[in-house]
C-alpha positions as CSV (number, residue, x, y, z in Angstrom):
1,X,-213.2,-65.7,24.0
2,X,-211.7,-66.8,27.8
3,X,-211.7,-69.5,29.9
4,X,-213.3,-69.5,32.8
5,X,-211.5,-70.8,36.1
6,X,-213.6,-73.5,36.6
7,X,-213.1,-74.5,32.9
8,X,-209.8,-73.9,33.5
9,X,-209.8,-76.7,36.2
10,X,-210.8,-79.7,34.2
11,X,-208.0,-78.9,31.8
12,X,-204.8,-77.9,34.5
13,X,-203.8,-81.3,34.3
14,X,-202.6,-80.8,31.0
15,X,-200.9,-78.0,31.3
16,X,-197.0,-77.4,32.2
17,X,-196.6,-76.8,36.0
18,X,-195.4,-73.5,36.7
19,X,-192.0,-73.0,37.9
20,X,-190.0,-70.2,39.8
21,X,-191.2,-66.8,40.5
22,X,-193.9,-66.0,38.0
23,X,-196.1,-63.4,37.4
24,X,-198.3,-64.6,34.7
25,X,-200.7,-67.3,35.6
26,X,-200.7,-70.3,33.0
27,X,-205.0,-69.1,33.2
28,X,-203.9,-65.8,32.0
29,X,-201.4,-66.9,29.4
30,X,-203.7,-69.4,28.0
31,X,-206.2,-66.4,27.5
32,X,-203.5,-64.6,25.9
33,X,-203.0,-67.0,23.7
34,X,-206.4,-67.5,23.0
35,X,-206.9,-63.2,22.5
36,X,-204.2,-63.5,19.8
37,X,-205.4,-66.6,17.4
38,X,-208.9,-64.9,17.5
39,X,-208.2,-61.5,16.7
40,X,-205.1,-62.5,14.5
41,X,-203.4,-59.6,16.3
42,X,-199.5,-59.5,17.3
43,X,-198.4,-60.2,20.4
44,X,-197.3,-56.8,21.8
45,X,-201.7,-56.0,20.8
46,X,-203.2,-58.0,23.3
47,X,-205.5,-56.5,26.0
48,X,-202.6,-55.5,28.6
49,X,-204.6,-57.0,31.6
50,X,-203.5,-60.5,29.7
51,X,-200.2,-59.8,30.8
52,X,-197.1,-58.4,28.8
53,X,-197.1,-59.8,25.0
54,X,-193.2,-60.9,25.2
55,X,-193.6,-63.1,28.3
56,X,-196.7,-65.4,26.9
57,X,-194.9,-65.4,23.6
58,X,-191.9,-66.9,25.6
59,X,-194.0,-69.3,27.7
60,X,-195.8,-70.4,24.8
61,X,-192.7,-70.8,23.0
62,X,-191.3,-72.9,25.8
63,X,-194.2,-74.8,25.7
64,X,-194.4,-75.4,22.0
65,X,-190.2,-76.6,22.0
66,X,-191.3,-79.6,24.7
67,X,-194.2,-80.8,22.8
């Protein structure tokens, strides 16, 4: 399961803007996140064009602290 860009658009609003220099799209790390709760796999599993497990853990960390 992924979201499409253009679902992806009717929901950016509630997303966390991205700051600094990063590599990781909030599209991609959503998908990540996404990848992980539906094949209940670890982190450092997901499909490597999702982007490195350790950074969406982070951002999703991040995320999860600020409610």
């Amino acid at each position: 399961m992924e979201i499409t860009q253009a679902q992806y658009e009717q929901i950016v609003h509630c997303l966390p803007l991205q700051r600094g220099n990063v590599r990781l799209s909030n599209l991609n790390v959503l998908n990540a996140i996404l990848s992980v709760a539906e094949q209940g796999c670890k982190w450092r599993g997901q499909p490597r064009r999702l982007g490195n497990g350790h950074t969406v853990y982070t951002r999703q960390d991040r995320c999860e602290q600020k409610g």
